[in-house]
C-alpha positions as CSV (number, residue, x, y, z in Angstrom):
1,X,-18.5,31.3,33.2
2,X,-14.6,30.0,33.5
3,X,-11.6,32.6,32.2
4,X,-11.4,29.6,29.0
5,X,-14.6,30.1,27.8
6,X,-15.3,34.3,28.8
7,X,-16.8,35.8,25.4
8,X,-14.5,38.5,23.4
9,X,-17.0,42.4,23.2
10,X,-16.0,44.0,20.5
11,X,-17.5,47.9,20.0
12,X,-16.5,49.9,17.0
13,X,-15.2,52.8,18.0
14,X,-15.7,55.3,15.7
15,X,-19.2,55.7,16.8
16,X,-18.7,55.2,21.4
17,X,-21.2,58.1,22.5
18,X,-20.3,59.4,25.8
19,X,-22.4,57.4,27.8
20,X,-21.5,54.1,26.7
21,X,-17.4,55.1,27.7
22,X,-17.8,52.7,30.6
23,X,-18.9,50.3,28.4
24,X,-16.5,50.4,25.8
25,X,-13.4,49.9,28.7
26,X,-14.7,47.2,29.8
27,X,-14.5,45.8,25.8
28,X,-11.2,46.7,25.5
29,X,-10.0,44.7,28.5
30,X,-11.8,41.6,28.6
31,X,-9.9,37.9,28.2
32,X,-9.3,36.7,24.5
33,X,-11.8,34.5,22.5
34,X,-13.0,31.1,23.2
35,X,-12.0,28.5,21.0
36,X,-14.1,25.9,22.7
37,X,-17.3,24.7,22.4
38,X,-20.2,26.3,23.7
39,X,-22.0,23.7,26.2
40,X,-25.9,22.6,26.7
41,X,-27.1,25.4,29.9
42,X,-24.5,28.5,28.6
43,X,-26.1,31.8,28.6
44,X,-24.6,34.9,27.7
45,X,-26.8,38.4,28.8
46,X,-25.7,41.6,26.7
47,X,-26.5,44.8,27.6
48,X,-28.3,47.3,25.7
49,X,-27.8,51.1,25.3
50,X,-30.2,53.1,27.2
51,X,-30.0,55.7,24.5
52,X,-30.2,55.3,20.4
53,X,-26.8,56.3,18.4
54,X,-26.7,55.9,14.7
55,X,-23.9,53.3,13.4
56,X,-23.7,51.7,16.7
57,X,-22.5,47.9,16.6
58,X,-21.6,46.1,19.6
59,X,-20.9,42.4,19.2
60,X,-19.7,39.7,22.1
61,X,-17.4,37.0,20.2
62,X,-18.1,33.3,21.8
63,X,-16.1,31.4,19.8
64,X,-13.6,31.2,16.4
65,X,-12.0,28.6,14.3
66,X,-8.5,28.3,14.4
67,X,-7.4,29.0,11.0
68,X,-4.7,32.1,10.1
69,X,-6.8,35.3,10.0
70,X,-8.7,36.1,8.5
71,X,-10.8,33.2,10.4
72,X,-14.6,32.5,11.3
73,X,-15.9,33.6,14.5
74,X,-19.6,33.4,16.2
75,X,-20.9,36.8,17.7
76,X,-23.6,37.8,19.8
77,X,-24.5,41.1,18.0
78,X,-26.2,44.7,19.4
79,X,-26.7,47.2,16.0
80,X,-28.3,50.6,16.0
81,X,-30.9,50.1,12.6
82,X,-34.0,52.0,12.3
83,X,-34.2,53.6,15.2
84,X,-34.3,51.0,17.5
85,X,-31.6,48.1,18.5
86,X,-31.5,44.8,16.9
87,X,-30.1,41.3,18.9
88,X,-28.7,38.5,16.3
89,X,-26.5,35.9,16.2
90,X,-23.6,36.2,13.5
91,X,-21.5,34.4,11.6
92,X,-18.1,36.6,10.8
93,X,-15.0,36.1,8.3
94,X,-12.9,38.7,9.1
95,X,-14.8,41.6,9.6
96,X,-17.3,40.5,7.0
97,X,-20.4,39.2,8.6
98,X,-21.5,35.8,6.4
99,X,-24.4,34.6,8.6
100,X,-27.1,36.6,10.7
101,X,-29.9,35.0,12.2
102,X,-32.2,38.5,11.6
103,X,-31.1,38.3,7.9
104,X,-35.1,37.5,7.0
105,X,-36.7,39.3,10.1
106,X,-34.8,41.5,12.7
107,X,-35.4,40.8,16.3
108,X,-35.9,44.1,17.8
109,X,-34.7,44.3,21.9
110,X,-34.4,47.4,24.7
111,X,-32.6,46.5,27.8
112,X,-30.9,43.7,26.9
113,X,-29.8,41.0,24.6
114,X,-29.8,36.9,25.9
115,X,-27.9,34.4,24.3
116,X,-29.1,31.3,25.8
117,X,-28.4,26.9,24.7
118,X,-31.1,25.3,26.9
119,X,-31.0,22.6,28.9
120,X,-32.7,20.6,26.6
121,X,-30.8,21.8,23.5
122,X,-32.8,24.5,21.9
123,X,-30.7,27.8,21.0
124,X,-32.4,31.0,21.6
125,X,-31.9,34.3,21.2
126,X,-34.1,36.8,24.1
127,X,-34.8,40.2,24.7
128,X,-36.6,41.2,28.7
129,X,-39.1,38.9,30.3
130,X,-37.6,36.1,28.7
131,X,-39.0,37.4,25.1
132,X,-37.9,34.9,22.3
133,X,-36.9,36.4,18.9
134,X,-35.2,33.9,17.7
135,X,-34.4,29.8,18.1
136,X,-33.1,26.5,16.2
137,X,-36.4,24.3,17.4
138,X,-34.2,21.9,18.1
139,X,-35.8,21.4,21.6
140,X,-35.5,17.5,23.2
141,X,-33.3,16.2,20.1
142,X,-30.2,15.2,22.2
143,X,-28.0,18.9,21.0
144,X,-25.3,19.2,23.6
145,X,-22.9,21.8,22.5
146,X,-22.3,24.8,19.8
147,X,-19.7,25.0,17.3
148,X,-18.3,26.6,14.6
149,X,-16.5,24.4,11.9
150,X,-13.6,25.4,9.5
151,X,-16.0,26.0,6.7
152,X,-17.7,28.4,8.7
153,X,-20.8,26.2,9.4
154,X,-22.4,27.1,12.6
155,X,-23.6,23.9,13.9
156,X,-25.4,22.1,16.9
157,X,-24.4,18.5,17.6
158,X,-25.3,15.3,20.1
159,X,-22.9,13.7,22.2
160,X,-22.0,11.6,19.4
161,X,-21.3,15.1,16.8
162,X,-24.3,14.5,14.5
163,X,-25.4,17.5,13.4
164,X,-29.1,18.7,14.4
165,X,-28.9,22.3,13.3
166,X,-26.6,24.0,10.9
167,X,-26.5,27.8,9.6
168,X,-25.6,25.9,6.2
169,X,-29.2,25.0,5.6
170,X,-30.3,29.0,6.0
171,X,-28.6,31.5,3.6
172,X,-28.7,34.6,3.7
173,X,-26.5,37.0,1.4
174,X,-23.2,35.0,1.6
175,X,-22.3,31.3,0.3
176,X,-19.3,29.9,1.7
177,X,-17.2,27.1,0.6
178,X,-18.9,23.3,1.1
179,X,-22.5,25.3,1.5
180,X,-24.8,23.7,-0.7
181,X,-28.1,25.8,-2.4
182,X,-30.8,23.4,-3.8
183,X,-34.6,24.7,-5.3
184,X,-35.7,25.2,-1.6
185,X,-33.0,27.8,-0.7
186,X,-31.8,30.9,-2.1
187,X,-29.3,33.8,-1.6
188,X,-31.4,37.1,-0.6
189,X,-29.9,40.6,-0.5
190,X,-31.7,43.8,0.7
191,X,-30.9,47.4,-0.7
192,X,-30.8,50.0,2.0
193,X,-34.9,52.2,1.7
194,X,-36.0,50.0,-0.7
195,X,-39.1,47.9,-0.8
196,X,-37.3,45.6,-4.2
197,X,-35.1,42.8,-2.9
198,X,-32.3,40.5,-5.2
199,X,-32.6,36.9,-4.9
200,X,-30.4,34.0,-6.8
201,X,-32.2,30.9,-7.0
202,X,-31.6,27.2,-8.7
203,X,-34.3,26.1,-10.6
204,X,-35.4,23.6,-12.2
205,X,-34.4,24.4,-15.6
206,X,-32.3,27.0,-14.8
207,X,-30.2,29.4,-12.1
208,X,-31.1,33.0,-12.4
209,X,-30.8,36.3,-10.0
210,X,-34.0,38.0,-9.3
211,X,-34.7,41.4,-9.0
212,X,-38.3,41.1,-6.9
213,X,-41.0,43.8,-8.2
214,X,-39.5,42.8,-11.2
215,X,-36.9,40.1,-12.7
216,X,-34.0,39.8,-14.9
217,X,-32.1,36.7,-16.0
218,X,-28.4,37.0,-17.3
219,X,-28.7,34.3,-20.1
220,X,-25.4,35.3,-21.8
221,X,-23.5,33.8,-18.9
222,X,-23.7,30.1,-17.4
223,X,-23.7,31.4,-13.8
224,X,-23.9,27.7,-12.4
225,X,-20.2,27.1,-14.0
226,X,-17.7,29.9,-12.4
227,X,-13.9,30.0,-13.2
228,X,-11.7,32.3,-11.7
229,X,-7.8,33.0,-12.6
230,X,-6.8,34.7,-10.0
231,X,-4.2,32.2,-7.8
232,X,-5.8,33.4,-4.0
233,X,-7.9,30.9,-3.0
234,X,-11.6,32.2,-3.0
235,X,-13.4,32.2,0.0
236,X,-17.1,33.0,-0.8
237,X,-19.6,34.1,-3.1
238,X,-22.3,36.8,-2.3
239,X,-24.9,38.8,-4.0
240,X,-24.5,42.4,-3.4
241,X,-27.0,44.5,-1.4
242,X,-26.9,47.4,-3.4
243,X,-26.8,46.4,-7.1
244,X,-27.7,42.5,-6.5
245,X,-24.4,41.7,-8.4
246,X,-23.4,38.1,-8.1
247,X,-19.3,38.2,-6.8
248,X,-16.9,35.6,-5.6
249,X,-14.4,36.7,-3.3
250,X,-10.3,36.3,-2.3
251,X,-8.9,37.8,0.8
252,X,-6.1,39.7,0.0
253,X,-3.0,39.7,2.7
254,X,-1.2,42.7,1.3
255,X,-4.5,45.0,1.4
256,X,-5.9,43.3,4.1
257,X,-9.5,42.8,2.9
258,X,-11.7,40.6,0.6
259,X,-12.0,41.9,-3.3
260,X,-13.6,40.5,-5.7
261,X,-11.8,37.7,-8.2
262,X,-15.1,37.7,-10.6
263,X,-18.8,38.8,-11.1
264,X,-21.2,37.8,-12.9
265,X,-22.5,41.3,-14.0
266,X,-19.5,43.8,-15.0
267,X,-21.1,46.9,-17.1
268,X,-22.9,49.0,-14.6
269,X,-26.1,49.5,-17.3
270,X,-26.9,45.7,-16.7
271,X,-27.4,45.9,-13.6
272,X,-31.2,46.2,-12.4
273,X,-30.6,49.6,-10.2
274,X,-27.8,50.6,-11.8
275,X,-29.6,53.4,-11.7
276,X,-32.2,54.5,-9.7
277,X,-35.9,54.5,-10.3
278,X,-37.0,56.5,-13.5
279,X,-33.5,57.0,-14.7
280,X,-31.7,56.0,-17.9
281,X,-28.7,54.6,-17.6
282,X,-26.5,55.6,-20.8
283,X,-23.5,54.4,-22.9
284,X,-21.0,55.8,-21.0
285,X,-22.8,54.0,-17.9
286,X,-23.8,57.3,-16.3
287,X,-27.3,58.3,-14.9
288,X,-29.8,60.6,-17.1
289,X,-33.7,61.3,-15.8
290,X,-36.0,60.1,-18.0
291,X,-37.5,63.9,-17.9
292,X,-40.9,63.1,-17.3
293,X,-40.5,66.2,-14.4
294,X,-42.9,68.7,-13.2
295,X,-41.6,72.0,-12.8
296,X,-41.0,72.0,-8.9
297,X,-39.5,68.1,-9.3
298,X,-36.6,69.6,-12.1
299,X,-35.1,71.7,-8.6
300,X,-34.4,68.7,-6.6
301,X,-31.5,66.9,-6.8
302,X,-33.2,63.8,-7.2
303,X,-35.2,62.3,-11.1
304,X,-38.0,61.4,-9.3
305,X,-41.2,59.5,-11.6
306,X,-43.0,62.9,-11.6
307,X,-45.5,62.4,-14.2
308,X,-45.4,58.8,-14.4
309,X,-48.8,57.3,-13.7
310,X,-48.9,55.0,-10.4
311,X,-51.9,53.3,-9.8
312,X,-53.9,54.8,-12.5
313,X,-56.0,53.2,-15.7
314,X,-58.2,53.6,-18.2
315,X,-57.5,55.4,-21.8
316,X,-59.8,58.5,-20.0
317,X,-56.9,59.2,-17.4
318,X,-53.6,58.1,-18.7
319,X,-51.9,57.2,-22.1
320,X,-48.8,55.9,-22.8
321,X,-45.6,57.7,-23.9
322,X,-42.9,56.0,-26.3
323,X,-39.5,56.7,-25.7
324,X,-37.0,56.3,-28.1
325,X,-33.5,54.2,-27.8
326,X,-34.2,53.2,-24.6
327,X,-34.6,49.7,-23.0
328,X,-34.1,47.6,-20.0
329,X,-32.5,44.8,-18.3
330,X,-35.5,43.4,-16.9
331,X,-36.7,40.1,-18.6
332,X,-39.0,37.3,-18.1
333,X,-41.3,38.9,-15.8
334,X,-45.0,39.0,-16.9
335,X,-45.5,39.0,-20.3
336,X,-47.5,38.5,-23.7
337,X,-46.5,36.9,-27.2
338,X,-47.1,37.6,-30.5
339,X,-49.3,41.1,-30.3
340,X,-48.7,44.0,-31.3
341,X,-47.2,47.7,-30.4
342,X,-50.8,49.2,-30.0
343,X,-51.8,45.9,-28.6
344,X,-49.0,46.2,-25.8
345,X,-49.3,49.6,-24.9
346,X,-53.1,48.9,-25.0
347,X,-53.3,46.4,-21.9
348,X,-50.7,48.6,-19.9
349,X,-53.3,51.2,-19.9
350,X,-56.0,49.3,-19.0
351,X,-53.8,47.5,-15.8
352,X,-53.6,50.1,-12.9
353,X,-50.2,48.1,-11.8
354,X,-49.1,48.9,-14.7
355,X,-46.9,52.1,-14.6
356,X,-44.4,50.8,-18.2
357,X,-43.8,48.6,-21.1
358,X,-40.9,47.0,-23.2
359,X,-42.3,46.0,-26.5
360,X,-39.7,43.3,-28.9
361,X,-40.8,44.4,-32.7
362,X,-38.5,41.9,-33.9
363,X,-39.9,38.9,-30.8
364,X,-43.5,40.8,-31.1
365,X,-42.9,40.1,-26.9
366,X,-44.4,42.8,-24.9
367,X,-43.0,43.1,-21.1
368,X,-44.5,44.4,-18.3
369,X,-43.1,46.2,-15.4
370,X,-44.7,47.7,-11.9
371,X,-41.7,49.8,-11.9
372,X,-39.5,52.1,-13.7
373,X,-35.7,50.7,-13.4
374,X,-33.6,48.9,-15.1
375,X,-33.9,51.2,-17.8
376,X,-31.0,51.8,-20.3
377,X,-30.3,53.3,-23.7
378,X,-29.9,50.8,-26.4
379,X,-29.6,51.4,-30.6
380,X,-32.4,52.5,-31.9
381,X,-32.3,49.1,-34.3
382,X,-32.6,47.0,-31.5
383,X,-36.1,46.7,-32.2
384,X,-36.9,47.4,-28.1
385,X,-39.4,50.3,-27.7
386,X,-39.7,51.2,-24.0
387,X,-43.5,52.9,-23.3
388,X,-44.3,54.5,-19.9
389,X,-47.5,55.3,-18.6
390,X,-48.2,59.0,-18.3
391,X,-51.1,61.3,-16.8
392,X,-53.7,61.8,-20.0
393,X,-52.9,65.1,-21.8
394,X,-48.9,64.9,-20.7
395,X,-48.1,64.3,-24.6
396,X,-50.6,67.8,-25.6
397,X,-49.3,69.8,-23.0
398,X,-45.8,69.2,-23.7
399,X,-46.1,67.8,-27.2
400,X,-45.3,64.4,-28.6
401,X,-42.8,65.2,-30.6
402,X,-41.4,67.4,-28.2
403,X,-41.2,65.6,-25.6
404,X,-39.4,63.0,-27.1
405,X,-36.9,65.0,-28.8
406,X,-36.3,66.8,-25.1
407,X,-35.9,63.1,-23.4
408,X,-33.4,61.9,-25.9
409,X,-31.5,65.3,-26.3
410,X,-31.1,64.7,-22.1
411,X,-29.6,61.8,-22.7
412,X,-27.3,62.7,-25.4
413,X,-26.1,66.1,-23.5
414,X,-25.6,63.8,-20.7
415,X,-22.8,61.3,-23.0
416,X,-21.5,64.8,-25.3
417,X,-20.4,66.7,-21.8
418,X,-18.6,63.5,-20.6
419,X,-16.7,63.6,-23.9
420,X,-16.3,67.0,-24.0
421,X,-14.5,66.7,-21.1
422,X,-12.2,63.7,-22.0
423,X,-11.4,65.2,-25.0
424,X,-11.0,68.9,-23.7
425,X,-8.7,67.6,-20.6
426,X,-6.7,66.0,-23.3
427,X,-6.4,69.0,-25.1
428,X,-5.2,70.4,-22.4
429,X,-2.6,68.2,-21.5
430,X,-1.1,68.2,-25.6
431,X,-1.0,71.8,-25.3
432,X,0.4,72.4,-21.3
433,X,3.0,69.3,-22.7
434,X,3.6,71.6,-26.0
435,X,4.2,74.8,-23.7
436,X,7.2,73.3,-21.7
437,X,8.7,71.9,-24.9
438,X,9.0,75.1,-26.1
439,X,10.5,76.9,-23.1
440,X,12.9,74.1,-22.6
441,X,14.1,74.8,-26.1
442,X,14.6,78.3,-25.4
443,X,16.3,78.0,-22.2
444,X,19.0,74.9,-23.7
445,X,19.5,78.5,-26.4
């Protein structure tokens, strides 16, 4: 490998462990990036730690675009996840990664991490004993070198520059200006310890962001049609890991990072997990449990689903339990038309993936959920009743009426001490501010 063409480390350094110190030097001081193209027969071997540390991220930068920062670059990347070390290939503006070739499935490696564009044009990513984990399949089809465009479009071309792989044509999280989505690909996000998963999708009728386990679709907004007033050029749109929110993106110069010039979802109770599971998210866009706790779950820290039947059916074990002003974002999942309450709450019972219900009186529409999220308080003249699915006897023990009182009182102690607290720090301030008018009167005296 020439000094022109010698790959850029990069190790973040708030997490170097002791033994990789070595390691990290040797980052600090190698030659700058390559701006060239990377040729048919390169291969690039990165080591891997010989001991797990949480956080750790060690990349090898091949080559960059040479735009003003903040500009694309291709990485080989090393990341501590799980336990073990992943090996990907990235795609990075700024420091926010766009691309990953793991995005769908991670490629899990010990020893070490091989970049390698073989001599017959297929890119591959290897782990030891010349394990593949990864490739573009673009074996005998004439590729001779790598680049990375202005657009950020990873690409593999022949000797003549047509294009015979592209990172374009696989999204993952991110979608970058001149990308192009179509009803065969989608933008996928994945919340950290969670099974659920976001996805926005074109359809045929229609584009709509997907909350997996379950589904919602923001009809009040044509999400195809964006306009942003902000001047900054925007650079990309992504859907967020954590709350699946749709965003688009400028890079500001003064605070040196990307923020977010619109999104498609701005009251925290519309989003899906707003919340977590078998909370309600309020009017004041705080968290309340739903209460259905046993007596050992109301000392944790965490709501839990405590009494909430998973996995169980049949009007001999379970029954369902109404709750009052409450509602959810989720929509057009699996559903039935024109029945009624009983009729709704019926088949729920009688489905053991069934664990909760949104019934429409004024629609007669009864959804059904395998979860419990996405759960917000609405007016109670809505017309949504929101039913969950509780061990049999839940509503004698406790009492119906009860219980229902003690969920919505939860709720509403929840909004009255947040304006409690507005209104008593104001109080506060009028009579501190009242205090020093005073004394300054008697000290002009």
């Amino acid at each position: 490998m020439t000094p022109k063409n010698k790959p850029n480390f990069q190790k973040q350094p708030s997490f170097v462990p002791n033994y990789l110190f070595g390691f990290v030097v040797f980052v600090m001081f190698s030659n700058g990036f390559c701006n060239s193209d990377i040729q048919k027969g390169y291969k690039l071997t990165l080591a891997v730690p010989a001991e797990y540390s949480l956080g750790f991220i060690g990349r090898a930068f091949l080559i960059e675009t040479g735009q003003i920062a903040p500009n694309f670059r291709a990485a080989v990347s090393i990341e501590a996840v799980n336990g073990k070390f992943s090996c990907s290939l990235e795609v990075l503006l700024g420091d926010v990664k766009v691309w990953n070739s793991g995005h769908y499935s991670r490629f899990y490696v010990s020893e070490k991490c091989v970049l390698e564009l073989t001599k017959d044009g297929d890119l591959q990513l290897k782990g030891p004993n010349d394990r593949v984990g990864w490739l573009s399949g673009t074996s005998r089809q004439g590729v001779e070198r790598l680049q990375i465009l202005r657009t950020g479009n990873l690409v593999l071309v022949d000797v003549v520059n047509r294009v015979k792989w592209q990172s374009f044509n696989f999204p993952t999280d991110v979608m970058l200006w001149g990308q192009r989505l179509n009803v065969a690909t989608r933008l996928t996000s994945f919340p950290g310890n969670s099974t659920e998963f976001y996805s926005f999708e074109i359809q045929r009728y229609r584009i709509a962001l997907f909350l997996h386990s379950g589904l919602f679709n923001d009809k009040g907004k044509k999400i195809a049609q964006i306009y942003s007033q902000r001047l900054q050029p925007l650079r990309f749109l992504s859907l967020g890991n954590r709350t699946g929110n749709l965003a688009l993106y400028h890079y500001s110069a003064n605070d040196r990072n990307f923020q977010a010039s619109f999104q498609a979802i701005n009251k925290t109770c519309d989003l899906p997990l707003g919340c977590k599971p078998c909370e309600i998210c309020t009017f004041t866009n705080s968290c309340s449990c739903i209460g259905l706790l046993t007596k050992k779950e109301k000392d944790k820290s965490d709501c839990g689903c405590g009494e909430i039947a998973v996995g169980l059916c049949g009007r001999n074990r379970v029954e369902m339990l109404e709750l009052e002003g409450v509602g959810s974002v989720l929509r057009d999942g699996p559903k039935m038309v024109n029945v009624s309450k009983e009729e709704c709450a019926s088949m729920c019972i009688s489905d053991c993936k069934c664990v909760g219900v949104l019934y429409s009186s004024a629609e007669l529409e009864c959804f059904v959920y395998g979860v419990v999220m996405g759960v917000k308080q609405v007016e109670k003249r809505s017309g949504l009743i929101y039913m969950v699915k509780v061990a049999k006897g839940t509503q004698r023990g406790r009492g119906k009426r009860n219980l229902k009182k003690w969920v919505l009182i939860l709720v509403g102690v929840v909004d009255g001490l947040i304006i409690v607290l507005v209104f008593g720090g104001l109080a506060y301030y009028l009579i501190r501010r009242r205090r020093k008018k005073s004394l300054a009167c008697d000290n002009s005296s």
